[in-house]
DRENGUMAR-36623 format. One record per residue (C-alpha): residue number from 1; x, y, z. Coordinates in nm, 3 decimals, padded with zeros to 5 digits. Layout:
// DRENGUMAR-36623
(rec NUM,(X,Y,Z)),
...
This chain:
// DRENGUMAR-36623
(rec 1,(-00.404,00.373,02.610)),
(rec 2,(-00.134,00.181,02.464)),
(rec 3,(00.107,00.345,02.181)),
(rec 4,(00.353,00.026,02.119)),
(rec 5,(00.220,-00.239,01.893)),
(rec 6,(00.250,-00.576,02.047)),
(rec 7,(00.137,-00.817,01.804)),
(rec 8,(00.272,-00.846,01.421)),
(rec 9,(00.134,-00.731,01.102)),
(rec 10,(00.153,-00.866,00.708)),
(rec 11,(00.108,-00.516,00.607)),
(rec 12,(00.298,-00.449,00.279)),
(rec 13,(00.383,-00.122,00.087)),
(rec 14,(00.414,-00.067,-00.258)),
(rec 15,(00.545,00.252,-00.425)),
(rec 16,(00.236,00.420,-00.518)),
(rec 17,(00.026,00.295,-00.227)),
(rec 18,(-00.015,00.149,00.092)),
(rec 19,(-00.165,-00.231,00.083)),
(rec 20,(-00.248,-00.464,00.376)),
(rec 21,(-00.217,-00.796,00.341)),
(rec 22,(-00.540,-00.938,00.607)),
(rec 23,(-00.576,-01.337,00.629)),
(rec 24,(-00.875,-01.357,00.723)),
(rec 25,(-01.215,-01.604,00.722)),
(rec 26,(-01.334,-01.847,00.529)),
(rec 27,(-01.335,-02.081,00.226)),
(rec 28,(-01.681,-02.158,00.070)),
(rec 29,(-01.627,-02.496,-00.087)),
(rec 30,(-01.540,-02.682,00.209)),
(rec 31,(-01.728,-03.003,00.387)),
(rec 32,(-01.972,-02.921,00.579)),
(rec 33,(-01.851,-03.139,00.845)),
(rec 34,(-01.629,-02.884,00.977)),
(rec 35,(-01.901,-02.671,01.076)),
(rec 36,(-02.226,-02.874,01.091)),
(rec 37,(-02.356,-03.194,01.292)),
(rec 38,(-02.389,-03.448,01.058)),
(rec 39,(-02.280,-03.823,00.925)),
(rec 40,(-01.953,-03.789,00.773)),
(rec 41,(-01.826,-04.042,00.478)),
(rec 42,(-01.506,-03.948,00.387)),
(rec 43,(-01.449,-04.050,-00.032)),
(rec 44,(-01.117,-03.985,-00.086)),
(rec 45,(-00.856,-04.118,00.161)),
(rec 46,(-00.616,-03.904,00.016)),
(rec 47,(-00.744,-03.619,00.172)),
(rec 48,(-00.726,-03.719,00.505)),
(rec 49,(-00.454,-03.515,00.708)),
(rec 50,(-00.366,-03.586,01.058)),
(rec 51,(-00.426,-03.250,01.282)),
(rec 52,(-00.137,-03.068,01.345)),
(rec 53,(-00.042,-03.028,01.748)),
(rec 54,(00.003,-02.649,01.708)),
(rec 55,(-00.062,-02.391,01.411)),
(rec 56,(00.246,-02.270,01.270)),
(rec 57,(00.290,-01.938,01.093)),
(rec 58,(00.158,-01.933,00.767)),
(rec 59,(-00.015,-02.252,00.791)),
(rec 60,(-00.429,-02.298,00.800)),
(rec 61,(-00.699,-02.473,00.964)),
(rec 62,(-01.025,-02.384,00.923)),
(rec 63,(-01.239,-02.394,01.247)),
(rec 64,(-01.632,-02.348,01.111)),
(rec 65,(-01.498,-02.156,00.833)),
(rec 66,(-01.254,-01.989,01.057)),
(rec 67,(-00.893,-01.960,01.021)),
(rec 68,(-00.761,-02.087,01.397)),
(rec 69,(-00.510,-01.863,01.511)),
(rec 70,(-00.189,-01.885,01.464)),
(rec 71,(00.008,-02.074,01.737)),
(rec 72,(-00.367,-02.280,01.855)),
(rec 73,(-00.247,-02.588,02.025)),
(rec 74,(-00.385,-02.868,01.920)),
(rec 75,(-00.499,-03.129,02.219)),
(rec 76,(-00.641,-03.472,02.078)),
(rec 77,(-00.829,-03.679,02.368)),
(rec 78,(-01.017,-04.028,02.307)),
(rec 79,(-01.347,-04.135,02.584)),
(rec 80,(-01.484,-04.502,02.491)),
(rec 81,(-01.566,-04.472,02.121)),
(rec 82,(-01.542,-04.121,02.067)),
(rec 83,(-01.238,-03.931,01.898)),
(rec 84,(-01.153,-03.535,02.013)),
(rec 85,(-00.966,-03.275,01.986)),
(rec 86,(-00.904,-02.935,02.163)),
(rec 87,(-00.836,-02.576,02.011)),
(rec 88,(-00.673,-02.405,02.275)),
(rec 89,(-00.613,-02.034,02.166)),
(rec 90,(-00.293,-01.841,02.262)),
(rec 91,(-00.362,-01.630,02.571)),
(rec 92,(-00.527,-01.341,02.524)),
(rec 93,(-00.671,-01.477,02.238)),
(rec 94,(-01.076,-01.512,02.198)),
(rec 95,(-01.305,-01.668,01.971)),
(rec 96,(-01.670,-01.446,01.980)),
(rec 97,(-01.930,-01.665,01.976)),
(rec 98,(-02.300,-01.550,01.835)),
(rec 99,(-02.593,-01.750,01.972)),
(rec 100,(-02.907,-01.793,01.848)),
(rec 101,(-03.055,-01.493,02.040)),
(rec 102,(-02.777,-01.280,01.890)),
(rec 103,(-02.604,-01.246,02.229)),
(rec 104,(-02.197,-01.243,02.205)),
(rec 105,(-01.972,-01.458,02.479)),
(rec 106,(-01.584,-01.501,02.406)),
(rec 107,(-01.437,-01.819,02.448)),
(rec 108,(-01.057,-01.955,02.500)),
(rec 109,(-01.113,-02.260,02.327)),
(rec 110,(-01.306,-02.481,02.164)),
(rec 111,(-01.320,-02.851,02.097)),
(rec 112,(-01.468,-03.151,01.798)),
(rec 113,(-01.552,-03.470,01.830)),
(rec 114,(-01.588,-03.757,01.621)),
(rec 115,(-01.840,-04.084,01.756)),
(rec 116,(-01.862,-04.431,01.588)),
(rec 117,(-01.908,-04.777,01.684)),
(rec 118,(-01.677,-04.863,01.402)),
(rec 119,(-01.347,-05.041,01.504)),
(rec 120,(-01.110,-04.826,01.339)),
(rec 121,(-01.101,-04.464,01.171)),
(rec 122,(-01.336,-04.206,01.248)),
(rec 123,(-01.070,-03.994,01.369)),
(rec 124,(-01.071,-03.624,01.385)),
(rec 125,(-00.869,-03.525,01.144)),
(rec 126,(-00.787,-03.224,00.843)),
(rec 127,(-00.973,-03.233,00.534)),
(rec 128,(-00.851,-03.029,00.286)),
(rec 129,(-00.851,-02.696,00.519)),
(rec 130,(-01.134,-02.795,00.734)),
(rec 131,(-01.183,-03.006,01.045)),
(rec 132,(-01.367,-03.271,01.012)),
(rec 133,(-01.399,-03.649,01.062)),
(rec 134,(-01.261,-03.942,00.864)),
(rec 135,(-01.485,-04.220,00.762)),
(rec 136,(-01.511,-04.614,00.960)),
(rec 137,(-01.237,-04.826,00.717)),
(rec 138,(-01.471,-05.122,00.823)),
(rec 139,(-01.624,-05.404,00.586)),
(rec 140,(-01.940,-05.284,00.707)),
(rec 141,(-02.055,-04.936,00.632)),
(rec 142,(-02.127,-04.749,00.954)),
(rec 143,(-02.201,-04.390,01.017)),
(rec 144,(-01.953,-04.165,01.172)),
(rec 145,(-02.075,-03.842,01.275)),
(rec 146,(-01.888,-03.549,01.389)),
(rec 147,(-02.001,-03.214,01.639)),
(rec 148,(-01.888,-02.895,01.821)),
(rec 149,(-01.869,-02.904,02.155)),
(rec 150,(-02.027,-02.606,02.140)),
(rec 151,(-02.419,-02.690,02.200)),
(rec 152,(-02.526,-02.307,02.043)),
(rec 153,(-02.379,-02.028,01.832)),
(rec 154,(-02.169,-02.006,01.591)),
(rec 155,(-01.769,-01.848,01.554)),
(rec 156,(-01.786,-01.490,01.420)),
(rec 157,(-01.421,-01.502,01.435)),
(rec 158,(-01.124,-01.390,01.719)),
(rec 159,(-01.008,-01.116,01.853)),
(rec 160,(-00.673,-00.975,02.058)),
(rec 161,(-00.755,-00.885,02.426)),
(rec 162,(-00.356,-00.794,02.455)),
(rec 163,(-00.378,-00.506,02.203)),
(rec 164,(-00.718,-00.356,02.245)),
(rec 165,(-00.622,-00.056,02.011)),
(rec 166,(-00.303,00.057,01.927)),
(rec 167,(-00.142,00.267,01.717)),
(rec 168,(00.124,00.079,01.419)),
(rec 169,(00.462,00.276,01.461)),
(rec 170,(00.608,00.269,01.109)),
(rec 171,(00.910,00.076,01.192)),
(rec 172,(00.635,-00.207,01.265)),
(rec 173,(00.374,-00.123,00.966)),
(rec 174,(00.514,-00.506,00.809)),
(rec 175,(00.521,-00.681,01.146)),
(rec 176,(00.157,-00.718,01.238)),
(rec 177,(-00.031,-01.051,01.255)),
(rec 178,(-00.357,-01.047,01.204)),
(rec 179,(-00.719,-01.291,01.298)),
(rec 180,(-00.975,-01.349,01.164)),
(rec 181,(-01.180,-01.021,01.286)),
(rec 182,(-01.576,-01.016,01.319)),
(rec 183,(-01.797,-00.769,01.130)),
(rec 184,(-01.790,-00.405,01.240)),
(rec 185,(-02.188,-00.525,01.359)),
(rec 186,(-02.057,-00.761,01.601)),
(rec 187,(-01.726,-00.586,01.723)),
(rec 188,(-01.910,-00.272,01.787)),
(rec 189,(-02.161,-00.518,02.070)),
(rec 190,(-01.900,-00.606,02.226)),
(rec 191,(-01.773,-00.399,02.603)),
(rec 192,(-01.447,-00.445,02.537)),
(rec 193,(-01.452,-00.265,02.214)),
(rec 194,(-01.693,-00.014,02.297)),
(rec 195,(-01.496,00.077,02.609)),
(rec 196,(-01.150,00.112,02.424)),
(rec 197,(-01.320,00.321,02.117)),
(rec 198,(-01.479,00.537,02.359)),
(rec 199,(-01.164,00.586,02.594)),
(rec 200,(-01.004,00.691,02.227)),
(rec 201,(-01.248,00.907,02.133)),
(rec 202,(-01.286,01.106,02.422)),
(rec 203,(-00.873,01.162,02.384)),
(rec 204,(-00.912,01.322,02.035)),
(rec 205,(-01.291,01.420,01.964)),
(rec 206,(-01.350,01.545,02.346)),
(rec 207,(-01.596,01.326,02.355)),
(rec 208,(-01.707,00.956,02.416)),
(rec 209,(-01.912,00.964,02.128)),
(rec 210,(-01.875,01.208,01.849)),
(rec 211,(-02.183,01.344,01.707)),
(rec 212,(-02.040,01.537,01.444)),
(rec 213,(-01.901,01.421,01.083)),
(rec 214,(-01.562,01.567,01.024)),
(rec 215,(-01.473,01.667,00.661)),
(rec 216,(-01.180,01.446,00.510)),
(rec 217,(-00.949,01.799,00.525)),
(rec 218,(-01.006,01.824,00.831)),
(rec 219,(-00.867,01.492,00.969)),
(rec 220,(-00.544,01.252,00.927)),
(rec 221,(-00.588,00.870,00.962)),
(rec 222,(-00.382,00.647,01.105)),
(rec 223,(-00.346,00.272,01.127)),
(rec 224,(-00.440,00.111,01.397)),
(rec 225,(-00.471,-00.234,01.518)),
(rec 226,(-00.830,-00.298,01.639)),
(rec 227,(-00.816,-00.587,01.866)),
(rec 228,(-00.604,-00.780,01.615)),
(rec 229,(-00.718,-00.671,01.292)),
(rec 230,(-00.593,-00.389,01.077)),
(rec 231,(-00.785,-00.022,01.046)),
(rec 232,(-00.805,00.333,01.005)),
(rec 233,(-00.890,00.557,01.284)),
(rec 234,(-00.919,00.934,01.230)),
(rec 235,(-00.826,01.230,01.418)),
(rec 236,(-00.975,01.586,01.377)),
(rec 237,(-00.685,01.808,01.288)),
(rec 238,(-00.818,02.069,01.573)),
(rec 239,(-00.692,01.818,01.823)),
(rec 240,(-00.316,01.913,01.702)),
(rec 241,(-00.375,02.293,01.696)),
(rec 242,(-00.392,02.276,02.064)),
(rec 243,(-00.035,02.057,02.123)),
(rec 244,(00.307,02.170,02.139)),
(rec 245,(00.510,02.105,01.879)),
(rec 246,(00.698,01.828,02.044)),
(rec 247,(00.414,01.655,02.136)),
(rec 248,(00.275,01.702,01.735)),
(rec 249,(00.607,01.550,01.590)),
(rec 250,(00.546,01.220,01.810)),
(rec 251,(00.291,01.137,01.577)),
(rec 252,(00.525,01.174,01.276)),
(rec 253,(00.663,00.835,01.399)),
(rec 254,(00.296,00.679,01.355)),
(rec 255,(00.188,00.481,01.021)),
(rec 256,(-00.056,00.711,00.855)),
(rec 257,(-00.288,00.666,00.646)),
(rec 258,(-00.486,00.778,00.404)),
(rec 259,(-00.827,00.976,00.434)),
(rec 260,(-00.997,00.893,00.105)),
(rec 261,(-01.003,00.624,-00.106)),
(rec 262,(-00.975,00.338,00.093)),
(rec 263,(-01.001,00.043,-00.073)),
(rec 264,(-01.071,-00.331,00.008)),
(rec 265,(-00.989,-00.622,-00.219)),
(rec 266,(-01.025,-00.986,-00.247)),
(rec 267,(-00.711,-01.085,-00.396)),
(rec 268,(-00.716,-01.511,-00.324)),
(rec 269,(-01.024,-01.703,-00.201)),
(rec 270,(-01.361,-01.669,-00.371)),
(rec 271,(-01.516,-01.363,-00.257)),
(rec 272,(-01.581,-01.090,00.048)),
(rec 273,(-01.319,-00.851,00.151)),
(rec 274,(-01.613,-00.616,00.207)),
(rec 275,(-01.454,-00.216,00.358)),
(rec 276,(-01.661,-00.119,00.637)),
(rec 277,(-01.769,00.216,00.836)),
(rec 278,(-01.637,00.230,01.212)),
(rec 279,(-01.928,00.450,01.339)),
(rec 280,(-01.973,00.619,01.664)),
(rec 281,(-02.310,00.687,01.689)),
(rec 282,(-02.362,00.807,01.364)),
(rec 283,(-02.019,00.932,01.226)),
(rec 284,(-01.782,00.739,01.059)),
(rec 285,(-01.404,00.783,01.269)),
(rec 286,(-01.278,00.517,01.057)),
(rec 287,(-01.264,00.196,00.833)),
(rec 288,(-01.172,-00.176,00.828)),
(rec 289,(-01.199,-00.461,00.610)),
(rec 290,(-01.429,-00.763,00.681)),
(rec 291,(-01.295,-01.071,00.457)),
(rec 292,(-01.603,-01.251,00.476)),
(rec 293,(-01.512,-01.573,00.237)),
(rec 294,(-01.165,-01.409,00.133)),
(rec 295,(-00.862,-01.564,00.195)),
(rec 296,(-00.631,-01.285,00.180)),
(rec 297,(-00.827,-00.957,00.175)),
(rec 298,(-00.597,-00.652,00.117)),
(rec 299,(-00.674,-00.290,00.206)),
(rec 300,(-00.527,-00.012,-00.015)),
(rec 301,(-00.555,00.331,00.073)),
């Protein structure tokens, strides 16, 4: 398992307690183009944004209510009378797609298109935060509609195959960047995950799957990043007891964090920022925060 954070965090700390800052998921009052098939008609021009060719730090783009990750590159293409343009996500980088039958694939990219017979316009193009497709600037009205290229599913959001799960050294606590994570629900389905958490588990439980609660006195937490999103993970104090002492002050260079009252709060946006369980089995070894329609979604512990 890997102990050096590789990605970077917008964790902050405050005197009194420890926040972290999450951008995550989605606005509500956006078009519906951006996620939907459907005729566009763009109303006001003034909106319309040409796409960017890459994402830039601090900068968003909302991909079926989605934040794309930072550094996407942007790819427009143009067949006959249709207008497109390609997400392609840094490497590493997936976006978990949940089809109809609730089965989970992960996906490097993803594309939009936008089809008229309209001379000019119907570009794809930003709107407001959103993706979507500008309206035909023609005398006559015509209809310009705008799809994924995905046939099925929907995004659930993205997730860091380079980190897996790593422990935040506190020299990096302020340094790590963060996606749009899925639900616990839908991270928890998926072999990657459930072959990293296990791999931990069996490290400091002594087992794959723990089937035993641990009281909060017995345990530290720690912060972790799970596959590119901020959590808690906690170890059972016993697991110390039985290391030498060099070996015990290794961890003192690990962010930790706290074991009760863990907090998650929707502090821009419109609402979610929802704290959830990380279960094995039945017991709870940790927490994270799911930002649902939260634009920043900070956890305080």
């Amino acid at each position: 398992m890997k102990n050096h954070l590789k990605r970077e965090s917008n964790a902050q700390i405050n005197t009194k307690k420890r926040h972290f800052l999450v951008l995550i998921c989605c606005l509500a009052l956006l078009s519906p183009v951006a996620c939907q098939k459907e005729s566009v008609q763009l109303q006001d021009a003034r909106s319309l944004i040409k796409l960017p060719e890459i994402i830039e730090k601090g900068s968003i783009l909302l991909w079926q209510g989605v934040p794309l990750p930072e550094n996407t590159t942007i790819v427009k293409t143009k067949v006959g009378n249709t207008n497109g343009a390609k997400f392609v996500f840094p490497k590493g980088i997936k976006a978990v797609i949940q089809k109809p039958d609730n089965s989970l694939s992960l996906e490097d990219y993803d594309c939009y298109s936008c089809t008229s017979d309209c001379q000019t316009g119907c570009d794809v193009v930003k709107l407001g935060d959103a993706v979507g497709c500008s309206k035909c600037d023609d005398s006559t009205p015509k209809t310009c509609t705008g799809k994924s290229c995905l046939s099925v599913g929907n995004i659930t959001g993205f997730i860091d195959t380079n980190t897996e799960i790593t422990f935040i050294k506190k020299g990096d606590k302020n340094k790590m960047a963060t996606l749009a994570s899925p639900s616990w629900e839908i991270l928890a389905k998926l072999p990657a995950v459930q072959n990293a958490l296990e791999t931990l588990n069996l490290k400091y439980y002594g087992t794959k799957n723990p089937s035993q609660a641990v009281e909060n006195k017995d345990r530290k937490g720690y912060l972790i990043d799970l596959f590119g999103s901020p959590a808690i993970y906690y170890i059972p104090t016993t697991y110390f007891k039985s290391l030498p002492q060099s070996r015990v002050e290794e961890f003192d260079e690990l962010e930790e964090a706290g074991v009760v009252d863990v907090t998650c709060k929707c502090e821009s946006g419109t609402t979610g920022c929802v704290k959830e369980k990380i279960k094995s089995m039945a017991v709870t070894i940790g927490y994270k925060c799911t930002s649902g329609v939260c634009t920043t979604c900070k956890m305080t512990w």
